[in-house]
C-alpha positions as CSV (number, residue, x, y, z in Angstrom):
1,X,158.6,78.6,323.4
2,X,158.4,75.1,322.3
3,X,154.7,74.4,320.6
4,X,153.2,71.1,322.3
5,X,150.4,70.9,320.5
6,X,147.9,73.2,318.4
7,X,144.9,71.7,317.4
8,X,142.1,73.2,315.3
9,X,138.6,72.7,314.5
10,X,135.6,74.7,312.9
11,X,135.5,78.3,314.1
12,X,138.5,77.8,316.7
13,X,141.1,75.6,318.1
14,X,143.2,75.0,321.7
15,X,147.2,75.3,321.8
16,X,149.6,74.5,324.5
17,X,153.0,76.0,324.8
18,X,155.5,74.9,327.2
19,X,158.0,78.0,328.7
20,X,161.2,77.8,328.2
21,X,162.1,81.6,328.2
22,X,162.2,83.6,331.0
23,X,159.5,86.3,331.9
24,X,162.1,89.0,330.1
25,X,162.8,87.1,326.8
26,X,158.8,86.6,326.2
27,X,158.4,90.2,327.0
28,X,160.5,91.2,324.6
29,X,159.2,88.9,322.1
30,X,156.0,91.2,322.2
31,X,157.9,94.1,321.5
32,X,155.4,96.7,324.0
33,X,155.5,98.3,326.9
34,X,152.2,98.7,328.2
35,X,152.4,95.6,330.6
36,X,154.7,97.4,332.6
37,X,152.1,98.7,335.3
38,X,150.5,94.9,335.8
39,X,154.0,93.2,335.1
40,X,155.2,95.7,338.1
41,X,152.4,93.7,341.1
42,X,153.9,90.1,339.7
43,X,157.0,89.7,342.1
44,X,157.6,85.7,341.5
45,X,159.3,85.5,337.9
46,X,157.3,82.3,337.3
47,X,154.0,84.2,337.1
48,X,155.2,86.5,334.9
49,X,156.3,83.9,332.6
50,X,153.2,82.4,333.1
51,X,151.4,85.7,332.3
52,X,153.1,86.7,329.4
53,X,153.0,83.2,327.7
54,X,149.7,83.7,327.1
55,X,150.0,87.0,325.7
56,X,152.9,85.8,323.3
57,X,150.4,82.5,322.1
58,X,147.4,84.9,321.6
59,X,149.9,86.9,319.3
60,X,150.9,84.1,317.5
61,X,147.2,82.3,316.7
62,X,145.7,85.3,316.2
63,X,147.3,87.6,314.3
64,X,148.0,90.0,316.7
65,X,148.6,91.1,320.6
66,X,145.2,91.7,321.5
67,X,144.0,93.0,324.8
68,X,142.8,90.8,327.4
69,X,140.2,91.9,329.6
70,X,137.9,90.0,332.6
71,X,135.1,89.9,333.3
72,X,134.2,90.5,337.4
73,X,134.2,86.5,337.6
74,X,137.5,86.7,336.5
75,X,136.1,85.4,333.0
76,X,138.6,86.3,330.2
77,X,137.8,88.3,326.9
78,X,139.4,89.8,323.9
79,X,138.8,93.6,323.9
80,X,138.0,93.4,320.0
81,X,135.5,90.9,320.4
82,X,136.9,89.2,317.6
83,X,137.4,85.7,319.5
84,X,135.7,84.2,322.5
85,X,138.8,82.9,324.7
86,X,139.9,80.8,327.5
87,X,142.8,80.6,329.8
88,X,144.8,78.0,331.6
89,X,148.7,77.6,333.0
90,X,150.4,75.2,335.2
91,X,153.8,74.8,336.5
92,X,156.4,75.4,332.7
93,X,152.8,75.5,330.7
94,X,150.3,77.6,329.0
95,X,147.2,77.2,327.3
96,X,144.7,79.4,325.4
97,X,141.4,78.3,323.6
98,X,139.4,80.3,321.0
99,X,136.3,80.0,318.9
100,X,134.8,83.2,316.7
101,X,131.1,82.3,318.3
102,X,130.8,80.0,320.9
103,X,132.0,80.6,324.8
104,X,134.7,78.1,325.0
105,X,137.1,76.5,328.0
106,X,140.1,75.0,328.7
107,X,142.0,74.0,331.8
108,X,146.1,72.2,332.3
109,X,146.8,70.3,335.1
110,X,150.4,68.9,335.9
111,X,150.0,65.0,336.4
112,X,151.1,64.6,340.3
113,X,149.3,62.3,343.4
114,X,148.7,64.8,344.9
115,X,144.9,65.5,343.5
116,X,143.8,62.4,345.3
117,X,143.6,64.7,348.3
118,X,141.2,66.5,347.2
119,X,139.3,64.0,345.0
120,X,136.1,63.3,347.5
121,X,135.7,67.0,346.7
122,X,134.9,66.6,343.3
123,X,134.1,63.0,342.6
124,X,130.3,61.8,342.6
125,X,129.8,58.7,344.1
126,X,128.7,57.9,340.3
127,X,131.8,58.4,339.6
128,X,133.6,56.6,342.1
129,X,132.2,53.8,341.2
130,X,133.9,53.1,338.0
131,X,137.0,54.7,339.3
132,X,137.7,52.7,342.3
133,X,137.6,49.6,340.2
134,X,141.2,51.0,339.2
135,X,144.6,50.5,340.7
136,X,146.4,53.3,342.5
137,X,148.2,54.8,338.9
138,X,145.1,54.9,336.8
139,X,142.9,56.4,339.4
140,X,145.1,59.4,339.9
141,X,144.7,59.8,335.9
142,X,141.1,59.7,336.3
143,X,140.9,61.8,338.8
144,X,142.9,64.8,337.8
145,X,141.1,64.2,334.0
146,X,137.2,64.7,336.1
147,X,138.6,67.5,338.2
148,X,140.1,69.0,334.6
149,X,137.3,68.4,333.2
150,X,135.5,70.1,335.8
151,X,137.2,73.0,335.7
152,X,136.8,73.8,332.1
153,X,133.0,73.6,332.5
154,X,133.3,75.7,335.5
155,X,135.0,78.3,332.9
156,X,132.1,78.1,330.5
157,X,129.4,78.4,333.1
158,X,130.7,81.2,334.7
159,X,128.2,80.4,337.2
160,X,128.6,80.4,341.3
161,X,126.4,77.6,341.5
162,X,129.1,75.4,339.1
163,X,131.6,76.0,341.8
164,X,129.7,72.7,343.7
165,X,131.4,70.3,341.0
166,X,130.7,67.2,343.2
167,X,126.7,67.3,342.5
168,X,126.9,69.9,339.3
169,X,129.2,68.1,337.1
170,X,128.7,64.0,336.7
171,X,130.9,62.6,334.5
172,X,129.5,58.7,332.5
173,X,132.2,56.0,332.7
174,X,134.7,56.0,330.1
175,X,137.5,54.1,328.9
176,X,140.8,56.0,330.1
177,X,142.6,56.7,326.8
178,X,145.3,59.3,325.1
179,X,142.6,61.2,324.2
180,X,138.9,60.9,324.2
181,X,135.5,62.8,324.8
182,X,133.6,63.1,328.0
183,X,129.8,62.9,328.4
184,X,128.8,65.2,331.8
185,X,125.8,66.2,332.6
186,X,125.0,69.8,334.1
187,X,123.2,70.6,336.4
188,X,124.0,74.6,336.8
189,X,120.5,75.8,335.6
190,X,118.0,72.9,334.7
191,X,117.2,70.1,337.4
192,X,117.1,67.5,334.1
193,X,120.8,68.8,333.6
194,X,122.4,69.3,330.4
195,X,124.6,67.4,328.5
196,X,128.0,68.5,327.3
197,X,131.2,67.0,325.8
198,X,134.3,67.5,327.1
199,X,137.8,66.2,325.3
200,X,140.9,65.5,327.2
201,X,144.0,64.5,325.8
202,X,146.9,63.4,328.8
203,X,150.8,63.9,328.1
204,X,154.2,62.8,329.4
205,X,153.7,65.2,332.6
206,X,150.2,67.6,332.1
207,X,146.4,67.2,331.0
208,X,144.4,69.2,329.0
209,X,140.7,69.7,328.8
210,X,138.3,72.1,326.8
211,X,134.6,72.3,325.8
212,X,133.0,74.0,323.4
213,X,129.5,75.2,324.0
214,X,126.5,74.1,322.1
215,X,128.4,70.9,321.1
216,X,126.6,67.5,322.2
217,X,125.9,64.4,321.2
């Protein structure tokens, strides 16, 4: 696995690994057998890569191959309780966030045009306003940074009402960068809405996102 990036900060960090091994070679690099019942319902050899990615990076931060457990929502969590953790993987990428006390989030997406089919979804006319101004390139990196962005808080709500990210999640203009911090206000539980920060940071071919809660301006 070839380390793209591992970034740390008080109490936590995010890493993102891109797969290079197939689903048997990172299985081994675990050195278990007690995936084989869930590894057995994965029939597309990508998933399992996928899968087990995660499970090889969690190793490898943390000290360990701790169980990962969900929550109904699908939420992820360490069985030991010792880290709060998120989740993401896209197509030859995966990506795990942790922080010892604060519910944290994270979310890839592969750079591609395609997410300016479903950008009305997710884009508040707010929004649109300062992203229309763009040409055709930097609007698709716009958009698939706010729908990134979107997700991750989605994560850290763990909220059904969050799933409306159109109205729930407004994004403030900002100046399309490497990396940078987003300002979005919430509104998931309080009319007012709350205010969060997001960071992104965009490579050659992915995105990444992740909050961590309780940190604002």
């Amino acid at each position: 696995m070839s380390l793209c990036t591992h970034s740390t900060f008080e109490g936590g960090g995010i890493a993102i690994w891109r797969i290079e091994e197939s689903a048997e070679t990172l299985y081994a690099m675990l050195d278990t057998t007690r995936y084989d019942e869930v590894l057995a319902t994965m029939s597309h050899e990508a998933r399992r890569a996928e899968w087990l990615a995660v499970r090889v990076l969690i190793g490898q931060l943390l000290g360990a191959d701790k169980e990962v457990l969900y929550q109904p929502s699908g939420r992820p969590y360490l069985a030991d309780g010792s880290y709060h953790i998120s989740i993401s993987h896209t197509k030859g990428y995966a990506a795990i966030a942790y922080h010892r006390a604060c519910s944290i989030g994270v979310d890839i997406e592969q750079i591609a045009p395609r997410v300016g089919r479903i950008a009305p979804r997710f884009t508040h006319p707010d929004e649109a306003a300062y992203i229309d101004e763009h040409d055709e390139e930097m609007r698709m990196m716009y958009w698939l940074i706010n729908w990134s962005a979107k997700e991750t808080l989605y994560k850290v709500a763990d909220n059904s009402v969050a799933a409306e990210f159109r109205e729930v999640f407004r994004i403030a203009p900002y100046g399309l960068n490497q990396q940078g911090v987003l300002d979005v206000r919430c509104y998931v539980s309080t009319d007012e809405g709350s205010l969060m920060r997001v960071h992104y940071r965009t490579f050659s071919d992915i995105v990444c996102t992740w909050v961590v809660c309780g940190e604002v301006n």
